[in-house]
C-alpha positions as CSV (number, residue, x, y, z in Angstrom):
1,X,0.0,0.0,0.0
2,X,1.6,3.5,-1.0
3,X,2.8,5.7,1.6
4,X,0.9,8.6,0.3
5,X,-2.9,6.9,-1.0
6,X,-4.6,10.4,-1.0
7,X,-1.1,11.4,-3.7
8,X,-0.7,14.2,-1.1
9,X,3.1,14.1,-2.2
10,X,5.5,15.9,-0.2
11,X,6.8,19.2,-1.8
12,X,10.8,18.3,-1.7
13,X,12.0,14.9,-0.7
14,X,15.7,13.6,-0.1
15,X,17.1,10.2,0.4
16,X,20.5,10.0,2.0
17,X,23.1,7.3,1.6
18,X,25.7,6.9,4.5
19,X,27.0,4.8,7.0
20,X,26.0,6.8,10.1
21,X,21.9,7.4,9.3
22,X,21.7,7.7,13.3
23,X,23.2,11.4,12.4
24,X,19.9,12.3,11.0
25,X,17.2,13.7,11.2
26,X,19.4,15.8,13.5
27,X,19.1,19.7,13.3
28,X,16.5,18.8,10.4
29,X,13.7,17.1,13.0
30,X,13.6,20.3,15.1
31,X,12.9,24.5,14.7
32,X,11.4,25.1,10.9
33,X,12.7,21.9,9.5
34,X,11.5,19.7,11.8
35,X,7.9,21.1,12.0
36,X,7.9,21.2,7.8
37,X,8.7,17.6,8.3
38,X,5.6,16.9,10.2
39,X,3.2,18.5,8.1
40,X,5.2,16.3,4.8
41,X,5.5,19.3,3.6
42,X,9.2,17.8,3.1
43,X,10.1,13.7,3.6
44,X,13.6,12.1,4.8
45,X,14.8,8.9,4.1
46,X,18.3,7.4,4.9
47,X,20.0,4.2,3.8
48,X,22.9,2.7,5.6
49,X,25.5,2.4,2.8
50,X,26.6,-1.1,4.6
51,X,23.0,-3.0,4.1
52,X,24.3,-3.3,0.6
53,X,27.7,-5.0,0.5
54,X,27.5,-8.8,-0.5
55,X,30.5,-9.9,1.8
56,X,29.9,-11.2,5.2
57,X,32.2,-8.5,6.7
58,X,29.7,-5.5,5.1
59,X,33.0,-4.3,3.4
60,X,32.0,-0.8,1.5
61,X,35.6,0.3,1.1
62,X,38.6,-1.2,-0.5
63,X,42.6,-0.3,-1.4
64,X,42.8,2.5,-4.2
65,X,44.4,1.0,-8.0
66,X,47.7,2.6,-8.6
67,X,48.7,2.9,-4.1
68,X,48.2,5.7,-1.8
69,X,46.5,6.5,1.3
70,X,43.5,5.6,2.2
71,X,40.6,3.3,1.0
72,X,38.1,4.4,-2.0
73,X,34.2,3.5,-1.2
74,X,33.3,0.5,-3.7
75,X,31.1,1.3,-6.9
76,X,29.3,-1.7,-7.1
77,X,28.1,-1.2,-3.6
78,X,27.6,2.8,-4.3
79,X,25.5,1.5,-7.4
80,X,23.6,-0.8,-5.4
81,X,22.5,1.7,-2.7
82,X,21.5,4.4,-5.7
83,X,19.3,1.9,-7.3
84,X,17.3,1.7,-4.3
85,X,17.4,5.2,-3.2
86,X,15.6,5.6,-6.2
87,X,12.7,3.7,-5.3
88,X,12.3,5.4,-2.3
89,X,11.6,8.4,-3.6
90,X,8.0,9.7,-3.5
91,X,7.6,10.5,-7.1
92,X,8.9,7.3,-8.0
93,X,5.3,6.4,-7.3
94,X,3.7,8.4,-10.1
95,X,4.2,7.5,-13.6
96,X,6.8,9.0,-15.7
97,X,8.4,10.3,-12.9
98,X,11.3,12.6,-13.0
99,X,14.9,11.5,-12.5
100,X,16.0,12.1,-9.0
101,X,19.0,14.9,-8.5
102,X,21.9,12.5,-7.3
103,X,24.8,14.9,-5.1
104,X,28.1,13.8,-3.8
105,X,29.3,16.6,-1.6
106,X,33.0,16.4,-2.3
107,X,36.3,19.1,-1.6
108,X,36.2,19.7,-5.8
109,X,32.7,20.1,-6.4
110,X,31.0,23.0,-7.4
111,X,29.6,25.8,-4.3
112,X,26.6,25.4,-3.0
113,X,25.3,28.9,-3.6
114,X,21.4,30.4,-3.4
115,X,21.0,30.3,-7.1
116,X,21.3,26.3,-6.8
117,X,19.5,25.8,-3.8
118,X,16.7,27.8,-5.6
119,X,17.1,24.9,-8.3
120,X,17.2,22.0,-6.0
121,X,14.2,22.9,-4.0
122,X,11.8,21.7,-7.2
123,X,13.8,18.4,-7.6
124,X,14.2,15.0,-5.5
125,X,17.4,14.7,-4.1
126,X,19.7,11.3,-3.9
127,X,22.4,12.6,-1.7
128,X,25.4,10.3,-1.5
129,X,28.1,10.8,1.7
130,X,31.2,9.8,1.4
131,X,34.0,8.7,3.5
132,X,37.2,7.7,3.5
133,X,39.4,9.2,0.5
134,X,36.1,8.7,-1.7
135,X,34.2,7.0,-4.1
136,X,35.2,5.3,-7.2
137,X,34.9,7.7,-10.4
138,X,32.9,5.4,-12.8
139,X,30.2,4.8,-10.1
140,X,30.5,9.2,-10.1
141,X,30.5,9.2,-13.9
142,X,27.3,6.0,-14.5
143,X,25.6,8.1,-12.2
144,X,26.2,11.6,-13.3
145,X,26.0,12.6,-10.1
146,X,26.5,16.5,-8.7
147,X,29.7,17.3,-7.0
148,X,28.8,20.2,-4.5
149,X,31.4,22.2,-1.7
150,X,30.3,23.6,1.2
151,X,33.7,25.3,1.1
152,X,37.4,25.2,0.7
153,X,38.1,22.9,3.6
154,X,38.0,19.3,4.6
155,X,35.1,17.4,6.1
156,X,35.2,14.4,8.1
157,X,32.4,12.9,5.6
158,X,29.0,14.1,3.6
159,X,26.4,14.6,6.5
160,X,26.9,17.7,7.4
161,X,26.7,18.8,3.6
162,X,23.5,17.0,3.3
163,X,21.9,18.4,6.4
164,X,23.5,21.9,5.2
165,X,21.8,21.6,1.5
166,X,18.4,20.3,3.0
167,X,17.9,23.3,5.4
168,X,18.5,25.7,2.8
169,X,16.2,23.8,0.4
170,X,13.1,23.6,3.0
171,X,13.1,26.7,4.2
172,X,12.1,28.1,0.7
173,X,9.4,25.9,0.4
174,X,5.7,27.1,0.9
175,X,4.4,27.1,4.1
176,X,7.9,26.5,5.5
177,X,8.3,30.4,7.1
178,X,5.1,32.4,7.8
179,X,6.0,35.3,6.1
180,X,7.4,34.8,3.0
181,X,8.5,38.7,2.9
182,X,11.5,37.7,5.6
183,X,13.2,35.3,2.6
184,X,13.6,39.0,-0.1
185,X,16.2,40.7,2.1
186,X,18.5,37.7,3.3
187,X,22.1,37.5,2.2
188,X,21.5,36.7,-1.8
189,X,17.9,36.9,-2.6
190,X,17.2,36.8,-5.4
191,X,15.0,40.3,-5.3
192,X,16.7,42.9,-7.9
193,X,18.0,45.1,-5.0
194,X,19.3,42.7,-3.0
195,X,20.8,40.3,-5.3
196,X,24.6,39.4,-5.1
197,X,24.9,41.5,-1.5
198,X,25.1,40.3,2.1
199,X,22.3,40.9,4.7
200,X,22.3,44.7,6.2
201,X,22.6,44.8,10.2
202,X,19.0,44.2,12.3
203,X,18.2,45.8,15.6
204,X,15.6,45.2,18.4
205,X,14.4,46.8,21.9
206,X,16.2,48.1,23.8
207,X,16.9,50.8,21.9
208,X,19.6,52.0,24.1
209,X,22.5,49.3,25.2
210,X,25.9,49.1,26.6
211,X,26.0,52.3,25.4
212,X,25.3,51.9,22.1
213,X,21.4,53.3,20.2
214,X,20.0,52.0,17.6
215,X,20.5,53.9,14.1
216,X,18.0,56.9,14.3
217,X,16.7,56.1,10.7
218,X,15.0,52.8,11.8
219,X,13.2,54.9,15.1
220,X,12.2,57.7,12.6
221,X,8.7,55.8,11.4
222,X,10.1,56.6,7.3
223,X,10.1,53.6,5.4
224,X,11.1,54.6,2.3
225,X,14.4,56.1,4.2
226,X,14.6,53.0,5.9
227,X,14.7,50.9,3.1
228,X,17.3,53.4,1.5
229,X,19.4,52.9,5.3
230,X,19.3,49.0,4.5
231,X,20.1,48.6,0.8
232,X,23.3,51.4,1.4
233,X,24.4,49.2,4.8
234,X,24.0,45.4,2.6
235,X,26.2,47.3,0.1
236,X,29.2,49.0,2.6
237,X,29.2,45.0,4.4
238,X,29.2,43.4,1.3
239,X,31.8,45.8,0.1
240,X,33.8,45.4,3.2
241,X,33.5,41.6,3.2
242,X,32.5,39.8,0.1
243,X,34.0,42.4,-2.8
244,X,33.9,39.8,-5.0
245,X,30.0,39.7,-5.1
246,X,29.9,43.3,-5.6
247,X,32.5,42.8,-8.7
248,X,29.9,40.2,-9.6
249,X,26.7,42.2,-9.9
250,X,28.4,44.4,-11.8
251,X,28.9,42.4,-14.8
């Protein structure tokens, strides 16, 4: 019997592949998330990457061709674990279903940025975490799957990635945040103002501490003066600490 009989699909769905699924829901099962996840406005699924070796010792990893450090995650195993993913997916229900967005979050993938969150919020994730020195490249290549970077650093392994890329993909979805007006200011909405520039500074009561007021301009009741305050501050920060964006807009 289908998980969903009245087709009341979820609006985003992911199924993760690792070999520590007791890492999640994590973050993701409490605060906006979490609640999303109640309503399905979202669904979760993870696979423990061991369930599919075929040896008795669960072996996923093995020694790389050509020497070095490390172990490399099998393909056939990798393969496996896709396959099934696949089947998990809500959509995979309906007929003539779309394929399923498969990610390995990896040190020489692309960034994760806004503009592809924005992307992967309409699509159903397979997200593959690796460990060890990684995964074998023709299981990367059958599968064409999408090499993201949180950054230009080292991880221990994919779940934090996969948390990461889920947050930012459920908090766009309807009924996610009450008001969707709070999402066209952030650091890189996607509003014409705001695009390309970090978030301007926010203030709350009281309005006098340690010292310090709050900006006159937000007390003065002018909005359109206020708005003016905010797009000039998101421009001096972003200027200040992200000049690259700025060099960006510009062309």
């Amino acid at each position: 019997m289908s998980e969903y009989p009245d087709n009341n699909y979820p609006l985003f769905s992911a199924v993760v592949l690792t070999l520590f699924p007791e890492m999640f829901p994590g973050p993701l099962g409490h605060s906006l998330a979490g609640k999303a996840l109640e309503k399905n406005i979202w669904s979760l699924k993870t696979l423990q990457i061991r369930d599919f070796a075929t040896d008795k010792h669960k072996t996923v990893d093995d020694k790389p061709f050509g020497g070095g450090t490390g172990m490399v995650m099998k393909p056939d195993v990798i393969d496996a674990a896709i396959n099934h993913a696949k089947t998990l997916l809500p959509l995979s229900l309906k007929p003539q279903a779309p394929s399923p967005t498969i990610i390995y979050p990896s040190p020489r993938g692309i960034p994760i940025t806004q503009p592809l969150i924005e992307k992967l919020k309409n699509e159903q994730l397979i997200i593959l975490c690796g460990r060890f020195e990684g995964i074998d490249q023709r299981v990367i290549d059958h599968h064409q799957m999408l090499e993201v970077s949180l950054g230009d650093f080292i991880l221990s392994g994919g779940e934090i990635v996969a948390m990461t890329i889920i947050d930012a993909c459920v908090r766009l979805l309807d009924g996610v945040i009450g008001n969707k007006d709070a999402l066209s200011q952030e650091s890189f909405a996607p509003t014409q103002e705001f695009t390309r520039l970090l978030e301007y500074p926010h203030y709350t009561r009281p309005s006098f501490w340690n010292g310090k007021s709050v900006p006159d301009v937000l007390l003065s009741g002018n909005h359109s003066e206020i708005e003016r305050w905010r797009l000039e501050q998101a421009k001096l920060i972003t200027q200040a600490r992200r000049p690259d964006l700025i060099n960006k807009k510009k062309e």
